[in-house]
N, CA, C and O atoms as a GROMACS GRO file, in nm:
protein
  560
    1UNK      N    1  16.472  13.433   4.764
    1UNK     CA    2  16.464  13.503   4.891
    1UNK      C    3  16.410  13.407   4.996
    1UNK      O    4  16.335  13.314   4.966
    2UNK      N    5  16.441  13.427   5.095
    2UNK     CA    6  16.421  13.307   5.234
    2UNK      C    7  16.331  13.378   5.316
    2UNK      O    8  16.379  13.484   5.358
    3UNK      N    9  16.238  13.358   5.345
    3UNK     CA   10  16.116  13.390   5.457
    3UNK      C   11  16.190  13.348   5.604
    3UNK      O   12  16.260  13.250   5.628
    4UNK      N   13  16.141  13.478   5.704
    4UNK     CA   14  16.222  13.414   5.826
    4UNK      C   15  16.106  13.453   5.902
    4UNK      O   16  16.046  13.558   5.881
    5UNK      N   17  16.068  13.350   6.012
    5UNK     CA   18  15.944  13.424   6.146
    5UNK      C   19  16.045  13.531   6.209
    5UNK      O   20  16.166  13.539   6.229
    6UNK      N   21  15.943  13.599   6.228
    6UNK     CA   22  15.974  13.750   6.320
    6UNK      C   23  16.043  13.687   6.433
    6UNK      O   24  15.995  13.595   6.499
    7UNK      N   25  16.159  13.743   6.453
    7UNK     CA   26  16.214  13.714   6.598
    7UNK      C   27  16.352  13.576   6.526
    7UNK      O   28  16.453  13.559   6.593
    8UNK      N   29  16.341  13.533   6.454
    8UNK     CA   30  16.419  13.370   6.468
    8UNK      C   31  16.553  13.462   6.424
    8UNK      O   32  16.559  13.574   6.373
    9UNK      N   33  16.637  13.387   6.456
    9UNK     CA   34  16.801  13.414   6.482
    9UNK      C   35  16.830  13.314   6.368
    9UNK      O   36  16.774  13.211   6.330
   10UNK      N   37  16.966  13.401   6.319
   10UNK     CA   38  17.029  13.321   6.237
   10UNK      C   39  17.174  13.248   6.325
   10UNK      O   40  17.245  13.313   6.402
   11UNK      N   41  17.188  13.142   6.300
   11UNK     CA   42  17.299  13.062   6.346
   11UNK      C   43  17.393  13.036   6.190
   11UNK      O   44  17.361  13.048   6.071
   12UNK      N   45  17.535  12.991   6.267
   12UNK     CA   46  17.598  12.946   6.134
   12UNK      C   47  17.635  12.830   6.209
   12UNK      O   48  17.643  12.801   6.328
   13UNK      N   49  17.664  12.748   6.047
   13UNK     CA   50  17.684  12.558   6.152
   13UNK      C   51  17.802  12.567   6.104
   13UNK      O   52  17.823  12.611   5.991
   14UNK      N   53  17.926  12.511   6.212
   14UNK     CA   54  18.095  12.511   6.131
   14UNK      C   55  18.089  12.333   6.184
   14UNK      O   56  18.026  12.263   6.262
   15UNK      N   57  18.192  12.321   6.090
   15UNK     CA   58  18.203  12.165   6.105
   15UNK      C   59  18.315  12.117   6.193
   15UNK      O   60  18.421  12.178   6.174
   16UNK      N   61  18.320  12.005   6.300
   16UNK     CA   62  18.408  12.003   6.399
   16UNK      C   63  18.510  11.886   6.365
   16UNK      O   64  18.483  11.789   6.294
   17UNK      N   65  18.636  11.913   6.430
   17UNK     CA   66  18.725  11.827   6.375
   17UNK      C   67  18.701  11.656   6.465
   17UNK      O   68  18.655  11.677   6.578
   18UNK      N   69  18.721  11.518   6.440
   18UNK     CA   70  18.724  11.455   6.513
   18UNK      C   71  18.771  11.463   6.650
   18UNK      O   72  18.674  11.409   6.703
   19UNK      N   73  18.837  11.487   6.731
   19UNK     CA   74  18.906  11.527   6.820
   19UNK      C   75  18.801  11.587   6.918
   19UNK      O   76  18.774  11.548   7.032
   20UNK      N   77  18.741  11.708   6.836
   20UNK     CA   78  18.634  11.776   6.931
   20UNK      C   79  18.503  11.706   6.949
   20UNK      O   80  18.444  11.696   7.056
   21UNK      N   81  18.458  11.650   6.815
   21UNK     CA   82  18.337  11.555   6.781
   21UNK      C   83  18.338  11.456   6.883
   21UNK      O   84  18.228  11.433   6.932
   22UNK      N   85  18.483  11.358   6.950
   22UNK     CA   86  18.425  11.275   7.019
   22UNK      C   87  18.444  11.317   7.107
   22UNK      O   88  18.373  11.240   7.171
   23UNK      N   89  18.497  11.405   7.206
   23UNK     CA   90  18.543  11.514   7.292
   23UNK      C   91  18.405  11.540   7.373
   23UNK      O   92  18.386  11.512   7.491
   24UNK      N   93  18.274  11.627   7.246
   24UNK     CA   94  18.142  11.656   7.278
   24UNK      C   95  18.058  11.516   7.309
   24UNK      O   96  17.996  11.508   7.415
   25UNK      N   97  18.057  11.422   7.230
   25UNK     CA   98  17.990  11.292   7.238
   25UNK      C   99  18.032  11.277   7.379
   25UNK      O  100  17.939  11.292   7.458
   26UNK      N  101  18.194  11.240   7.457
   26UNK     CA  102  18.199  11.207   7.555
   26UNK      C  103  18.158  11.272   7.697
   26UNK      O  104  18.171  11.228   7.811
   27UNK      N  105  18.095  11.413   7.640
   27UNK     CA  106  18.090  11.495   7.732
   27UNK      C  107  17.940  11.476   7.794
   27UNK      O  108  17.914  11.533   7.900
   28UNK      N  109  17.844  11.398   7.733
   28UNK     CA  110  17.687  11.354   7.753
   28UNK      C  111  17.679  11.231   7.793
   28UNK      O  112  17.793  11.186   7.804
   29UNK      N  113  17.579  11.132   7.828
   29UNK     CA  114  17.523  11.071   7.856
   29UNK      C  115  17.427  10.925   7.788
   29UNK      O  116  17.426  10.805   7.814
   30UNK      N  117  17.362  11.003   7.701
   30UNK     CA  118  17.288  10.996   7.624
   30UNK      C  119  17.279  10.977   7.468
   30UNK      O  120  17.276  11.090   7.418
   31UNK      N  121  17.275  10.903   7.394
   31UNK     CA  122  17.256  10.919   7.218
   31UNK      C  123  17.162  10.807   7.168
   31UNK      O  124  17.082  10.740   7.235
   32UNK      N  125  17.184  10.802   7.061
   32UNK     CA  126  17.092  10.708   6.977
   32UNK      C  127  17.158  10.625   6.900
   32UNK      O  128  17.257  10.679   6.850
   33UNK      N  129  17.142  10.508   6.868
   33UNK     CA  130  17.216  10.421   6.785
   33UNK      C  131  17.069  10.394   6.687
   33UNK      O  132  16.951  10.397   6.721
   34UNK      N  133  17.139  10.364   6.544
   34UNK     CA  134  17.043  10.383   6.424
   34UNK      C  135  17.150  10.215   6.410
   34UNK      O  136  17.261  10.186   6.454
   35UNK      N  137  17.050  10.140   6.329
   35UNK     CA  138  17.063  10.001   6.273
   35UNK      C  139  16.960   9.950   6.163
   35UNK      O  140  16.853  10.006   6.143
   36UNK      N  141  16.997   9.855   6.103
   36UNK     CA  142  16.860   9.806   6.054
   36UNK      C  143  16.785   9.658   6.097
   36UNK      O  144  16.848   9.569   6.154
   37UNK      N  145  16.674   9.650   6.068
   37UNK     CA  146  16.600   9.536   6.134
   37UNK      C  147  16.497   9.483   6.003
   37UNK      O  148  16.384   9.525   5.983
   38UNK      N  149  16.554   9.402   5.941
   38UNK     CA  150  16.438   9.323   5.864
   38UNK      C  151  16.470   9.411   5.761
   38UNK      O  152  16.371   9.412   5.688
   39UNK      N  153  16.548   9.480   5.719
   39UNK     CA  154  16.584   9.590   5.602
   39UNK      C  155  16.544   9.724   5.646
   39UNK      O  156  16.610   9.808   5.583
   40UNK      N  157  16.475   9.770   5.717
   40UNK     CA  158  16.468   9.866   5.787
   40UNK      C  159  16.502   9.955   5.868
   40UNK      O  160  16.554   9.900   5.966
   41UNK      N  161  16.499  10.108   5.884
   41UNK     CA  162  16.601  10.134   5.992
   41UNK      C  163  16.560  10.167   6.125
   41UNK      O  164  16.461  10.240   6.138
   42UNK      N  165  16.605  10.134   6.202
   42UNK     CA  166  16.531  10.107   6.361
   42UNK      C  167  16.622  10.202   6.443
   42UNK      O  168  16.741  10.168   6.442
   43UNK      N  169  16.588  10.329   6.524
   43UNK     CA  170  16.654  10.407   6.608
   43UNK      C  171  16.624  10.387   6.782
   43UNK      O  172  16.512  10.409   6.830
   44UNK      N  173  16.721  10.351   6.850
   44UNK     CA  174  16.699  10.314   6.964
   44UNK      C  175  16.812  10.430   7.064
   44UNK      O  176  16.933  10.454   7.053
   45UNK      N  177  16.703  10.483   7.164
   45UNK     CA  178  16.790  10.561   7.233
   45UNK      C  179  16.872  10.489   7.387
   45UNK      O  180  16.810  10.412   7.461
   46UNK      N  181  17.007  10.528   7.410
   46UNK     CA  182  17.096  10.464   7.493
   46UNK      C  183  17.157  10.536   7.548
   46UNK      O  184  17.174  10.654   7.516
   47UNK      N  185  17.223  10.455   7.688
   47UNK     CA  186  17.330  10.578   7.748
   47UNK      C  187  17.492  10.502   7.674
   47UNK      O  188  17.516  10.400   7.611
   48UNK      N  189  17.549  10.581   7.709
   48UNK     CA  190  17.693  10.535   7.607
   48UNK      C  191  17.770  10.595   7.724
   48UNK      O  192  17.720  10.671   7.806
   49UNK      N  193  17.962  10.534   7.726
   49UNK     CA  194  18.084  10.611   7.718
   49UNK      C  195  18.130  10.664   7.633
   49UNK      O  196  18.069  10.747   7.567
   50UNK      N  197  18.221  10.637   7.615
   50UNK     CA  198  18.306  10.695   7.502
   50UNK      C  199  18.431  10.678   7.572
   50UNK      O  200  18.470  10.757   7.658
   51UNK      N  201  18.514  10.545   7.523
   51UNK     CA  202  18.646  10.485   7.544
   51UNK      C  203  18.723  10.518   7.460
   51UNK      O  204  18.687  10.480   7.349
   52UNK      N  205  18.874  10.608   7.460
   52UNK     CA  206  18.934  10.652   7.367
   52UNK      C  207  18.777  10.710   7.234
   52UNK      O  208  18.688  10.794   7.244
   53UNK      N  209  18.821  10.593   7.106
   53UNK     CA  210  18.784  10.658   7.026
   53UNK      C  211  18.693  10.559   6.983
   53UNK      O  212  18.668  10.583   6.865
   54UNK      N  213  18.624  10.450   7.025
   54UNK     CA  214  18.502  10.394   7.078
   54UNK      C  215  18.414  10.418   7.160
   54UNK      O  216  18.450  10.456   7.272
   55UNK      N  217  18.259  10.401   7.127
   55UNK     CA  218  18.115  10.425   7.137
   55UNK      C  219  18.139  10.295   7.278
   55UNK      O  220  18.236  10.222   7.260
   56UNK      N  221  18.064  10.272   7.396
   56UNK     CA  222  18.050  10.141   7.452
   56UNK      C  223  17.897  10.144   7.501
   56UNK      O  224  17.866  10.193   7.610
   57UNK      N  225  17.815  10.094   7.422
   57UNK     CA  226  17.647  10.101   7.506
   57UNK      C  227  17.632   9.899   7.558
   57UNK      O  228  17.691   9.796   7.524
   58UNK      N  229  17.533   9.931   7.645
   58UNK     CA  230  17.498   9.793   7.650
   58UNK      C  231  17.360   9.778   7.630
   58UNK      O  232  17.268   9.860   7.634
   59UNK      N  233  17.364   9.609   7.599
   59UNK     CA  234  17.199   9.581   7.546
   59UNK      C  235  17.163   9.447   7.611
   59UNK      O  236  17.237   9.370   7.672
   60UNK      N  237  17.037   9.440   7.583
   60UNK     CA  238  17.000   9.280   7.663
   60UNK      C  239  16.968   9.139   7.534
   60UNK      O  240  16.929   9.130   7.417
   61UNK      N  241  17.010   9.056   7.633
   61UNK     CA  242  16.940   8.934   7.499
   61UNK      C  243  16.836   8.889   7.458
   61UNK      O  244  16.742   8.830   7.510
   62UNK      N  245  16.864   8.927   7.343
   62UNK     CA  246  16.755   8.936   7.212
   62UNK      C  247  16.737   9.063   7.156
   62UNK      O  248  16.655   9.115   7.080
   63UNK      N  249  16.858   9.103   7.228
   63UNK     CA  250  16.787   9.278   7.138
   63UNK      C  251  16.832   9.236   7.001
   63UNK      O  252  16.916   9.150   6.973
   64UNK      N  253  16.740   9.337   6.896
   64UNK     CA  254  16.786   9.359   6.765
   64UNK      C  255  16.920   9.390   6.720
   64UNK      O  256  16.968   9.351   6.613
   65UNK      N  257  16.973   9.454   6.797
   65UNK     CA  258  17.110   9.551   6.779
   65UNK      C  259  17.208   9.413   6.716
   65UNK      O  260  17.267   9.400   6.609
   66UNK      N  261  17.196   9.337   6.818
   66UNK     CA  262  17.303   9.232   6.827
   66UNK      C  263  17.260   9.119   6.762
   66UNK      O  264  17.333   9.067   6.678
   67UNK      N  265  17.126   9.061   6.797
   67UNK     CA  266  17.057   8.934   6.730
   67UNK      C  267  17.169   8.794   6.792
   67UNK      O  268  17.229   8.794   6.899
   68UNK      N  269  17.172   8.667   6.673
   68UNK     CA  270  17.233   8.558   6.763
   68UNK      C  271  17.392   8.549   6.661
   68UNK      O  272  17.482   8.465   6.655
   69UNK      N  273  17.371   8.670   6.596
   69UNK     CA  274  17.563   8.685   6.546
   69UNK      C  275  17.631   8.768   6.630
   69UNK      O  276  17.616   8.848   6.722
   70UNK      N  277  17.742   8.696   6.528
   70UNK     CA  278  17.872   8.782   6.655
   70UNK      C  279  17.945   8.846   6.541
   70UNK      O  280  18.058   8.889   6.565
   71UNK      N  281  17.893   8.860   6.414
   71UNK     CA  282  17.978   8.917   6.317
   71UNK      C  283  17.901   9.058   6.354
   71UNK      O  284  17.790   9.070   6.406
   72UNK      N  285  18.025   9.198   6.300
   72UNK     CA  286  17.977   9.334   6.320
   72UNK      C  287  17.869   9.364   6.214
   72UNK      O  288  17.846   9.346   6.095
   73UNK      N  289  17.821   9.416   6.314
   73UNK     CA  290  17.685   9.531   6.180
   73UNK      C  291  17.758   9.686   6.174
   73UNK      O  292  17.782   9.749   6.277
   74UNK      N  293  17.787   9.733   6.052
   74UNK     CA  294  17.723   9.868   6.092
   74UNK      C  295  17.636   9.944   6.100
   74UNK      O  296  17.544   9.944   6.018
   75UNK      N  297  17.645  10.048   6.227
   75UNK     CA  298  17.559  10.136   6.263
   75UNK      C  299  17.601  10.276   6.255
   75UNK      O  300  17.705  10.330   6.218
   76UNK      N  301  17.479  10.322   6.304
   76UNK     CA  302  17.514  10.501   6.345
   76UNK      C  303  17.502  10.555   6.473
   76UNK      O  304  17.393  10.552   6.530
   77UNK      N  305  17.589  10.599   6.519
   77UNK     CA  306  17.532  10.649   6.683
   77UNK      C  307  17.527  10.858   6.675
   77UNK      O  308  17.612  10.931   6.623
   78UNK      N  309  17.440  10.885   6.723
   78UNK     CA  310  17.429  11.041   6.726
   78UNK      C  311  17.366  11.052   6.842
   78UNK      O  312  17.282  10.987   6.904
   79UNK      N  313  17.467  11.209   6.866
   79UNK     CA  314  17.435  11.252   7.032
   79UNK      C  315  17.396  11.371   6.992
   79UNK      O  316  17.432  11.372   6.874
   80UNK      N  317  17.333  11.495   7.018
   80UNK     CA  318  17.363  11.596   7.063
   80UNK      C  319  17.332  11.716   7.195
   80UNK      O  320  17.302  11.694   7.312
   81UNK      N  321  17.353  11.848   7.125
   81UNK     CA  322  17.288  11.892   7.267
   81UNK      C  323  17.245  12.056   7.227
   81UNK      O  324  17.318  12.156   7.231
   82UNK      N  325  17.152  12.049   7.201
   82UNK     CA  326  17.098  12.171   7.158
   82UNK      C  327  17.004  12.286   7.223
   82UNK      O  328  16.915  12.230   7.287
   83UNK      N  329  16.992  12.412   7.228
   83UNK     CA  330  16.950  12.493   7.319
   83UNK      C  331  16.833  12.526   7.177
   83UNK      O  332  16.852  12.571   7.064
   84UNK      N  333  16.710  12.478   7.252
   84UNK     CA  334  16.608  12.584   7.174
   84UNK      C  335  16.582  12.723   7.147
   84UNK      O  336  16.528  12.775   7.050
   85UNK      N  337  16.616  12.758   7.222
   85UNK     CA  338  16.588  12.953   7.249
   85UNK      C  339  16.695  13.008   7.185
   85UNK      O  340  16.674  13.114   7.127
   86UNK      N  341  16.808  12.961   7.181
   86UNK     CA  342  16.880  13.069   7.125
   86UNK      C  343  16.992  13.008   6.990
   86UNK      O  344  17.102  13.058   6.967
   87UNK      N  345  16.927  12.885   6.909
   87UNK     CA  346  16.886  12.863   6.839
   87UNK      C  347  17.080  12.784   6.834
   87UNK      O  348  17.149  12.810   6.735
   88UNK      N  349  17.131  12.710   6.931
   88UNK     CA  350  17.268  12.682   6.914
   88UNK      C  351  17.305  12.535   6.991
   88UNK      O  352  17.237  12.478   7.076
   89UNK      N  353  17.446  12.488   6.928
   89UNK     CA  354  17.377  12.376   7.055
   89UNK      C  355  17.541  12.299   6.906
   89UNK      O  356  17.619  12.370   6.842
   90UNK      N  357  17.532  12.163   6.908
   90UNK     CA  358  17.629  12.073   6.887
   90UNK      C  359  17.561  11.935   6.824
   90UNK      O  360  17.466  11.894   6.891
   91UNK      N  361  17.584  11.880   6.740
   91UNK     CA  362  17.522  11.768   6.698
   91UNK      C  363  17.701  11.646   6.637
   91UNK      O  364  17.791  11.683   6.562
   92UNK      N  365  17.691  11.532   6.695
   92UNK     CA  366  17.800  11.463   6.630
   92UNK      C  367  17.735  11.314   6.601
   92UNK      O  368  17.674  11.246   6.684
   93UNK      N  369  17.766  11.277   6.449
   93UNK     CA  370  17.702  11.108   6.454
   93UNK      C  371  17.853  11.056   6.395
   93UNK      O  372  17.939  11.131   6.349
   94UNK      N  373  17.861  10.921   6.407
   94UNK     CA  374  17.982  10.818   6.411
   94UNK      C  375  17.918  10.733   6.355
   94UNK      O  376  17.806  10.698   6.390
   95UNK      N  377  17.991  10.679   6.245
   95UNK     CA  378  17.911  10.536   6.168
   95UNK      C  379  18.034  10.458   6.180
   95UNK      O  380  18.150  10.491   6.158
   96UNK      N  381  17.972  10.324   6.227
   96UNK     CA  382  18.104  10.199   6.265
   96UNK      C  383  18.076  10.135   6.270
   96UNK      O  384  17.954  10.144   6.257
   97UNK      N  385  18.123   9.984   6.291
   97UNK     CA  386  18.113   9.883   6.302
   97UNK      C  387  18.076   9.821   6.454
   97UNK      O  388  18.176   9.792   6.520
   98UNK      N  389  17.967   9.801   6.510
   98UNK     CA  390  17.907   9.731   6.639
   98UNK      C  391  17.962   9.576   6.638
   98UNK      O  392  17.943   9.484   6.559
   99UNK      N  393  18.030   9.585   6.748
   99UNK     CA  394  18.080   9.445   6.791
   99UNK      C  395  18.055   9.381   6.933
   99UNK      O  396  18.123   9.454   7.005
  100UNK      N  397  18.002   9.295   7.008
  100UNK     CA  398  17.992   9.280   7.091
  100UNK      C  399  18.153   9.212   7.135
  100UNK      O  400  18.231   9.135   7.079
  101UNK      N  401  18.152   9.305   7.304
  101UNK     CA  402  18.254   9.250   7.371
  101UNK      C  403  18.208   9.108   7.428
  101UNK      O  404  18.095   9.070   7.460
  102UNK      N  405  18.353   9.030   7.433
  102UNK     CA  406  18.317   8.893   7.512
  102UNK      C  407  18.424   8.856   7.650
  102UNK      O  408  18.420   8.786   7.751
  103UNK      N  409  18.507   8.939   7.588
  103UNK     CA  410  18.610   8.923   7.705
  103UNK      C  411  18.583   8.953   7.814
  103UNK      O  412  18.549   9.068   7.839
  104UNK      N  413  18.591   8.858   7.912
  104UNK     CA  414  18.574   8.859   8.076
  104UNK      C  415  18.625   8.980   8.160
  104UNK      O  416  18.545   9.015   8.246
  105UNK      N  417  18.714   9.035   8.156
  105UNK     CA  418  18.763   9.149   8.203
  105UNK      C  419  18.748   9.291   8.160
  105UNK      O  420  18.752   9.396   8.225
  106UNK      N  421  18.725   9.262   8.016
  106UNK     CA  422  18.654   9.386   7.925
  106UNK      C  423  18.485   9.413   7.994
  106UNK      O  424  18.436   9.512   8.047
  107UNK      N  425  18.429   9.276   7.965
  107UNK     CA  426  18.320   9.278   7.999
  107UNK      C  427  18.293   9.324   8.177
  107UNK      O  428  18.230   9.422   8.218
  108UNK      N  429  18.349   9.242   8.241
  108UNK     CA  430  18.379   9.322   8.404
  108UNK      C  431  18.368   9.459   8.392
  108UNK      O  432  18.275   9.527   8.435
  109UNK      N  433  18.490   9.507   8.315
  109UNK     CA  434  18.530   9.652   8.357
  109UNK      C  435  18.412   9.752   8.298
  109UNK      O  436  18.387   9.844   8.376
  110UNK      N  437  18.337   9.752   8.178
  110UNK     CA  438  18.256   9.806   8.119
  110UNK      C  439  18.154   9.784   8.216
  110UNK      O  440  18.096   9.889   8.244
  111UNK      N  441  18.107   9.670   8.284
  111UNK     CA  442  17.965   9.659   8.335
  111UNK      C  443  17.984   9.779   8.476
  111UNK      O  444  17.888   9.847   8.512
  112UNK      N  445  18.089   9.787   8.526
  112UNK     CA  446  18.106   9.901   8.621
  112UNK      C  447  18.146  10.016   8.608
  112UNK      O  448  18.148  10.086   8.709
  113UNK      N  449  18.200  10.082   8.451
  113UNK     CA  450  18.190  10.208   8.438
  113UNK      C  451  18.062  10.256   8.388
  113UNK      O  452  18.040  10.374   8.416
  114UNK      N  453  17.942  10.175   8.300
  114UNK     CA  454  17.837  10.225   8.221
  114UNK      C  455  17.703  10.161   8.322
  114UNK      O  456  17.720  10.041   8.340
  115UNK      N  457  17.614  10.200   8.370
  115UNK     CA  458  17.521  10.150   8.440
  115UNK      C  459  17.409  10.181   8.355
  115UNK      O  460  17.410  10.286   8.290
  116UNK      N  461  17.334  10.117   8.350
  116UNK     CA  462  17.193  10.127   8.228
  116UNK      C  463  17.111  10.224   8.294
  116UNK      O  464  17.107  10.231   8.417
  117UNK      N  465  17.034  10.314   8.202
  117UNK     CA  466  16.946  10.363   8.274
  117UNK      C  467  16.771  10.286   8.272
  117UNK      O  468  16.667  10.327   8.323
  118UNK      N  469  16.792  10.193   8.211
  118UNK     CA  470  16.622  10.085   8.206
  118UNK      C  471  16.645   9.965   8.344
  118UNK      O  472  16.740   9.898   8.382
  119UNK      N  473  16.548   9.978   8.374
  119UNK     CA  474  16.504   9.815   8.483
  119UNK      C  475  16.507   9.680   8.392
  119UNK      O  476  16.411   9.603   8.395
  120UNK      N  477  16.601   9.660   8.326
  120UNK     CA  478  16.637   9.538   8.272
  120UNK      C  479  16.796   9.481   8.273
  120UNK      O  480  16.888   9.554   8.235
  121UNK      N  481  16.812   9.382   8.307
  121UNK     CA  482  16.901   9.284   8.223
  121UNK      C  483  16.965   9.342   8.121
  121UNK      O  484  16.897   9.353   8.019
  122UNK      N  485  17.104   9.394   8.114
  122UNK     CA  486  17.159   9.467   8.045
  122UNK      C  487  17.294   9.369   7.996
  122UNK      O  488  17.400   9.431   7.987
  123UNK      N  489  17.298   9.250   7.971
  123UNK     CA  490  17.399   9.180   8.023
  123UNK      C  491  17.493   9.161   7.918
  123UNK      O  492  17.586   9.082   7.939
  124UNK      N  493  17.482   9.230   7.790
  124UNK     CA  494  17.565   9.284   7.666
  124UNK      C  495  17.632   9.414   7.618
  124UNK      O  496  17.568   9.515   7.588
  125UNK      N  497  17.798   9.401   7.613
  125UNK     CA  498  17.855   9.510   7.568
  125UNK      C  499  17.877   9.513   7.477
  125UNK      O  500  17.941   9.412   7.448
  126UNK      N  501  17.861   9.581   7.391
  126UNK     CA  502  17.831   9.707   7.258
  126UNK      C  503  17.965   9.760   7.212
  126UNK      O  504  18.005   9.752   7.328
  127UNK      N  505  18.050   9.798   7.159
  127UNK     CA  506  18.099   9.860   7.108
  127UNK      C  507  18.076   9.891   7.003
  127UNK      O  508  17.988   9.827   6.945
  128UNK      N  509  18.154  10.022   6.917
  128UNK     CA  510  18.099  10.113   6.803
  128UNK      C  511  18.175  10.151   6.796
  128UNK      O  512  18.198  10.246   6.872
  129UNK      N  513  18.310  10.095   6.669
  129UNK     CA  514  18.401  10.196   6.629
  129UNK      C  515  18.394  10.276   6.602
  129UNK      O  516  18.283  10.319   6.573
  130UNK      N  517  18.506  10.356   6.594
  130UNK     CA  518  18.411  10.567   6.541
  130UNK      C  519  18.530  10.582   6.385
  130UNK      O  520  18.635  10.644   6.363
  131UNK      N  521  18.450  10.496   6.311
  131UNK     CA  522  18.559  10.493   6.196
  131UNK      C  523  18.534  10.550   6.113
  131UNK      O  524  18.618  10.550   6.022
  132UNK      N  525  18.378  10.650   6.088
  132UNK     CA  526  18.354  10.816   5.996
  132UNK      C  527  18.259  10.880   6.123
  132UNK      O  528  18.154  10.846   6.178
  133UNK      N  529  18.366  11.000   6.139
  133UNK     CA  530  18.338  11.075   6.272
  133UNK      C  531  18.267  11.226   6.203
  133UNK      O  532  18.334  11.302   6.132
  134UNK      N  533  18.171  11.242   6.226
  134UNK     CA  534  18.118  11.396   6.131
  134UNK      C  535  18.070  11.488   6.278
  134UNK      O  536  18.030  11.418   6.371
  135UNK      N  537  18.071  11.561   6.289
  135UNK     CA  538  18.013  11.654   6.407
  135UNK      C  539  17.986  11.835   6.344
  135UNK      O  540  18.065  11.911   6.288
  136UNK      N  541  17.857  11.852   6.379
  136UNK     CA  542  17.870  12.045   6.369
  136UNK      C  543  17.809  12.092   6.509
  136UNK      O  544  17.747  12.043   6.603
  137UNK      N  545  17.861  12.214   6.468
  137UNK     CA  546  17.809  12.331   6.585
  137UNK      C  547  17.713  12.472   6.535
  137UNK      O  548  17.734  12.571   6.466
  138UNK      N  549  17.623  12.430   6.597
  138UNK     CA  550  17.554  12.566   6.542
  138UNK      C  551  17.578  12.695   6.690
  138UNK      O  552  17.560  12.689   6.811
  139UNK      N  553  17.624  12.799   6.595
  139UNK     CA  554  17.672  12.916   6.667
  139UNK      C  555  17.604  13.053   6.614
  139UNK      O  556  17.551  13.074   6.505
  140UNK      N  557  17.617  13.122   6.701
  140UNK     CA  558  17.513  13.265   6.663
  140UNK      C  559  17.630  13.350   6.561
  140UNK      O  560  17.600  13.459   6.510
   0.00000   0.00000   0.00000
């Protein structure tokens, strides 16, 4: 038997198809990219696009994310957006391969659709294939 506090709502979580998963991701601002550092896992929060069916954040030099390779890591990026009170809301994470862009025109065009939200030197683009896309929705 399951104990519930007086008052809490039950939600059901359905699972979302890719399509909608990056659909919601593109619809925010905001997520987190998960990596590891020294064997460890290190969560850093970012603003992102969402190009087709690529993640695009940027980072500065020396961040961890990237370090002084240019071979991909994978990572995890998770967004969501959840309403406390009425106990519902959307969660989607993407695990892929992080590659930094180098191309001059890639790099151009990204530095003027994504603007950082930190007072730093942002002068690295990020990409994040979305090559296992999982997303749920919690609904009343």
């Amino acid at each position: 038997m399951t104990s519930r506090s007086p008052g809490a709502s039950s939600a059901r979580m359905t699972e979302l198809s890719r399509e909608e998963s990056l659909s919601l991701l593109a619809s925010i601002p905001l997520g987190r990219v998960g990596f590891t550092r020294q064997a460890l896992p290190v969560i850093r929060p970012v603003n992102h696009i969402v190009d087709g069916d690529t993640i695009v954040i940027r980072t500065h030099t020396g961040s961890t994310l990237i370090g002084s390779s240019t071979v991909a890591e994978v990572v995890v990026y998770e967004a969501d957006h959840l309403d406390l009170l009425s106990h519902t809301g959307w969660s989607v994470m993407v695990t892929g391969r992080a590659s930094r862009i180098t191309a001059p025109l890639e790099v151009s065009r990204y530095q003027k659709l994504l603007t950082p939200w930190i007072d730093k030197e942002m002068d690295h683009i990020v990409a994040i294939a979305s090559e296992i896309v999982t997303g749920f929705r919690l609904e009343p």
